[in-house]
C-alpha positions as CSV (number, residue, x, y, z in Angstrom):
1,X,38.5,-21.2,40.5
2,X,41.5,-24.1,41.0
3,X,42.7,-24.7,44.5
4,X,46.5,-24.0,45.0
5,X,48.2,-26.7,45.7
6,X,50.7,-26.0,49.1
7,X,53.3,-27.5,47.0
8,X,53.0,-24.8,44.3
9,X,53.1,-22.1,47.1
10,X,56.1,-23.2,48.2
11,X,58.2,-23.8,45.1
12,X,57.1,-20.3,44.4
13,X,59.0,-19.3,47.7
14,X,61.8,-20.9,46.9
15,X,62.2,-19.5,43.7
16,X,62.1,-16.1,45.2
17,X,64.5,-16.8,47.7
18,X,66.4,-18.1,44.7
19,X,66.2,-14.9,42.9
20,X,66.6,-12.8,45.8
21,X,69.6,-14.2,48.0
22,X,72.6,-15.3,45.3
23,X,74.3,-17.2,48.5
24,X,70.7,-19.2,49.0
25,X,71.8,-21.7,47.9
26,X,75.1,-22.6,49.6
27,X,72.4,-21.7,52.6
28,X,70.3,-24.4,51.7
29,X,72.8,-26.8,51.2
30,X,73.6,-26.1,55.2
31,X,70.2,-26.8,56.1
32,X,70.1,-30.0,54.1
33,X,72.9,-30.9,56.0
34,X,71.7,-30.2,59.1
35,X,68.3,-32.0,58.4
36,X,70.0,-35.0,56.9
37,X,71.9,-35.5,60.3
38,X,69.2,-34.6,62.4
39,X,67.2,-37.4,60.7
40,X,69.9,-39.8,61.1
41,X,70.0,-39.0,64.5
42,X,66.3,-39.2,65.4
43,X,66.8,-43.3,63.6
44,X,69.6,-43.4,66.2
45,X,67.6,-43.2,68.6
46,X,64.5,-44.5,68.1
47,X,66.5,-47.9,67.3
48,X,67.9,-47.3,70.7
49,X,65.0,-46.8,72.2
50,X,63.4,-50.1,70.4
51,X,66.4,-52.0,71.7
52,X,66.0,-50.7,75.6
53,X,62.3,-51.7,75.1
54,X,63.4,-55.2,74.5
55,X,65.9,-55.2,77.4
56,X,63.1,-54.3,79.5
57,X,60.7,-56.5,78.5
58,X,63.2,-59.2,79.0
59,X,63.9,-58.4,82.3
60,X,60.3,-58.0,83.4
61,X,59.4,-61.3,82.2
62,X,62.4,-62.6,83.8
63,X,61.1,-61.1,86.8
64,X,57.7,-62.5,86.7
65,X,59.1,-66.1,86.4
66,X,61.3,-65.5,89.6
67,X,58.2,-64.4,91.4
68,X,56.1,-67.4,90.1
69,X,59.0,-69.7,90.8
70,X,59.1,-68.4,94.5
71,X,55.5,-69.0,95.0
């Protein structure tokens, strides 16, 4: 017997939705959208986040040279 592949099992999904709903899909087009953006978004951020890690790390070691410098 051959394993089914998730893949398959999906497709097969779709194409039922497909058959199913005739405004599917203009549906999925939405959620493309919505998943394009929401990836966008999460890139946003994490660059964000990379960038305050940076800021940080420059002030600790800026802080660490006050402190040795005060010594």
């Amino acid at each position: 017997m051959q394993d089914n592949s998730p893949y398959a099992l999906f497709l097969i999904l779709i194409l039922l939705l497909l058959a199913s709903d005739p405004q599917i899909e203009q549906k999925f087009k939405l959620l493309m959208g919505v998943l394009e953006k929401t990836s966008v978004s999460l890139s946003s951020f994490q660059a964000g986040i990379r960038a305050l890690n940076v800021s940080l790390q420059e002030i600790y070691a800026l802080q660490q040279q006050m402190q040795a410098g005060g010594k």
